[in-house]
C-alpha positions as a Python dict, from the first residue, in 0.01 Angstrom:
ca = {
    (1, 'X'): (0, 0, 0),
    (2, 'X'): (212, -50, 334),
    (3, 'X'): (36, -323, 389),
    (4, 'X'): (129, -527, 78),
    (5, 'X'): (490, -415, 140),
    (6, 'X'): (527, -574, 434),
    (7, 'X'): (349, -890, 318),
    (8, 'X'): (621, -872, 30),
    (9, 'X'): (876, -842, 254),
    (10, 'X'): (766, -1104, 495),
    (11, 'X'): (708, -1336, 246),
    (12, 'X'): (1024, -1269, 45),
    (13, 'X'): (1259, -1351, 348),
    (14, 'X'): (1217, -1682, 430),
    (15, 'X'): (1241, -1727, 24),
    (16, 'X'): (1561, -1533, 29),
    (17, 'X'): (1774, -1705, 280),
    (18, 'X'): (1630, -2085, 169),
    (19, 'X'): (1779, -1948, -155),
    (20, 'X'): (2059, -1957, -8),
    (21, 'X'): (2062, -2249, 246),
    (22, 'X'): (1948, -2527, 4),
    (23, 'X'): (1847, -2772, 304),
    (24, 'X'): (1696, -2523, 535),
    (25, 'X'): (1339, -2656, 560),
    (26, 'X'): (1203, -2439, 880),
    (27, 'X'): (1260, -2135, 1050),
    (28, 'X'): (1504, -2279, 1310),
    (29, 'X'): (1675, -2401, 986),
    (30, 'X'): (1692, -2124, 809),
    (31, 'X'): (1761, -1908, 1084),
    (32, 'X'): (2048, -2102, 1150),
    (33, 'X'): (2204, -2080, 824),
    (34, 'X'): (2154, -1701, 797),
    (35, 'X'): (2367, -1673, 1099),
    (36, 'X'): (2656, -1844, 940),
    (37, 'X'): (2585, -1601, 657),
    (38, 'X'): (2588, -1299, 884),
    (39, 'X'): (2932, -1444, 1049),
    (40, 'X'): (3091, -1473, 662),
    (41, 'X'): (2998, -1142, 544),
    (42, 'X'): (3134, -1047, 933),
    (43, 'X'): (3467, -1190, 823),
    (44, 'X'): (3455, -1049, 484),
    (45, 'X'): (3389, -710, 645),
    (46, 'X'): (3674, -754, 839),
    (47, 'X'): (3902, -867, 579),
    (48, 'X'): (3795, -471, 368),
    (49, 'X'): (3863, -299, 720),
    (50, 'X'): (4240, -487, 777),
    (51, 'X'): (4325, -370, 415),
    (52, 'X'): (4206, 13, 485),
    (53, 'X'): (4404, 28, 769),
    (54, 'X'): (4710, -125, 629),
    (55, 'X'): (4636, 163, 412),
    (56, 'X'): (4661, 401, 606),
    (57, 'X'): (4867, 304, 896),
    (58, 'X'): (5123, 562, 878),
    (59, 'X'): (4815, 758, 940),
    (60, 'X'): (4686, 733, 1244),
    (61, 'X'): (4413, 1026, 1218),
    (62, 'X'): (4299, 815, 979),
    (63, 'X'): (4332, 504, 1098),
    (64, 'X'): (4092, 620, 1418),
    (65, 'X'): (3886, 801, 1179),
    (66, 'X'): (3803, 440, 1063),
    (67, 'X'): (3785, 284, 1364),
    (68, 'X'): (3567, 542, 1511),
    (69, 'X'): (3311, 491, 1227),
    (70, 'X'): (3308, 122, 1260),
    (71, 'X'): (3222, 132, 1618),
    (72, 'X'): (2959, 407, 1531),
    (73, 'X'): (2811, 198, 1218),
    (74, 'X'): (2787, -139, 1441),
    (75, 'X'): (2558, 16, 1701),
    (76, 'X'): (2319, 232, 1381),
    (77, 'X'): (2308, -186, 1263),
    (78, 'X'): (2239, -281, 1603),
    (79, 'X'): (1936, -31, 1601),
    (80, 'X'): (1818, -66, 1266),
    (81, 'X'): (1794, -418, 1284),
    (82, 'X'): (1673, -436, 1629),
    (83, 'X'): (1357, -209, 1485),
    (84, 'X'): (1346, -491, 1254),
    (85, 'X'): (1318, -738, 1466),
    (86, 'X'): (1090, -575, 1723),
    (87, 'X'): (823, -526, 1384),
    (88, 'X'): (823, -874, 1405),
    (89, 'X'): (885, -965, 1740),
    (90, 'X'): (548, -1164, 1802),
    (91, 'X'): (567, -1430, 1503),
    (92, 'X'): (881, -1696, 1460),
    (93, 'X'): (1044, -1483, 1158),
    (94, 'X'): (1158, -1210, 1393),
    (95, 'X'): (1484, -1400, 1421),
    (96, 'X'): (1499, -1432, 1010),
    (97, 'X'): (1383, -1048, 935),
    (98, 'X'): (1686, -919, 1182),
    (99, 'X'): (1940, -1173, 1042),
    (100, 'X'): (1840, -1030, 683),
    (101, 'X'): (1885, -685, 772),
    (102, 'X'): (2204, -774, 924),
    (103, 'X'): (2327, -936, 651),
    (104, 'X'): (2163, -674, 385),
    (105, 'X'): (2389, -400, 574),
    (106, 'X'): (2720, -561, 597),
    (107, 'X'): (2706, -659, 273),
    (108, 'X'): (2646, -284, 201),
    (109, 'X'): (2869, -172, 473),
    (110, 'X'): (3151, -390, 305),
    (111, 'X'): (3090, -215, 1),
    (112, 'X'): (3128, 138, 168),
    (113, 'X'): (3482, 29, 307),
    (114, 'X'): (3627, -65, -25),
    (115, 'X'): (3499, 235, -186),
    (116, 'X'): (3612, 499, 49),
    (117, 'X'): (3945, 325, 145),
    (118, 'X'): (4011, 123, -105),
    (119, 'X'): (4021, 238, -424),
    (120, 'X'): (4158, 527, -604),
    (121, 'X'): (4076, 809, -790),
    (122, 'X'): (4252, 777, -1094),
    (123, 'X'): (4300, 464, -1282),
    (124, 'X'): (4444, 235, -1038),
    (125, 'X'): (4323, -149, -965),
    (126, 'X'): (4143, -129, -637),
    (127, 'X'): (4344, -299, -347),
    (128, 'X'): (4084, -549, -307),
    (129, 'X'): (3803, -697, -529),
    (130, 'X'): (3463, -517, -552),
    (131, 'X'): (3287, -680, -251),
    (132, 'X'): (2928, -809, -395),
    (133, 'X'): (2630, -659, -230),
    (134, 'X'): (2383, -849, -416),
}
């Protein structure tokens, strides 16, 4: 059963990000193109963690308390992704499976920002949209 879920997920990748990057044809290609969506959902990521600590910024417990998990949560995606890579590391999609975890976990991480910092508990509009995580 392991087995087959790794073949899924080795197989579903590549399918994944050409989803995504119409003209990506190889692995260079698509690897490529995953990196520029790794570096948006970067920027988007960045964009959530600007509005939490405008936030909070008369805060600045808070305002560390942020920082401090950021820092913290880039090195556990660091890791995790690393693992990632290194289950691939001897065929050309180890570049593709890390850049999809990457992406997979900012998109998630995104989504952790504007729910702990950005929204409220009673019936007001959140500060900022609610980031997709797809």
């Amino acid at each position: 059963m392991r087995i087959i879920g790794l073949f899924l997920l080795c197989v579903s990748a590549p399918v994944v990000a050409a989803e995504n990057c119409q003209n990506a044809n190889t692995t260079y290609e698509i690897g490529v193109c995953m990196a520029e969506q790794l570096e948006q959902q970067e920027v988007e990521m960045q964009h959530y963690l600007a509005e939490a600590r405008a936030r909070y910024a008369d805060d600045i417990v808070i305002v560390e308390s942020i920082e401090k998990a950021q820092q913290n949560w880039l090195g556990y995606r660091q890791e995790q992704c690393g693992s990632i890579y290194n289950i691939w590391r001897d065929g050309t999609i180890r570049s593709i499976m890390g850049l999809s975890c990457s992406i997979r976990m900012t998109k998630l991480r995104t989504h952790q920002i504007w729910h702990s910092y950005l929204t409220y508990m009673e019936n007001s509009p959140p500060l900022l949209p609610e980031p997709k995580i797809e």
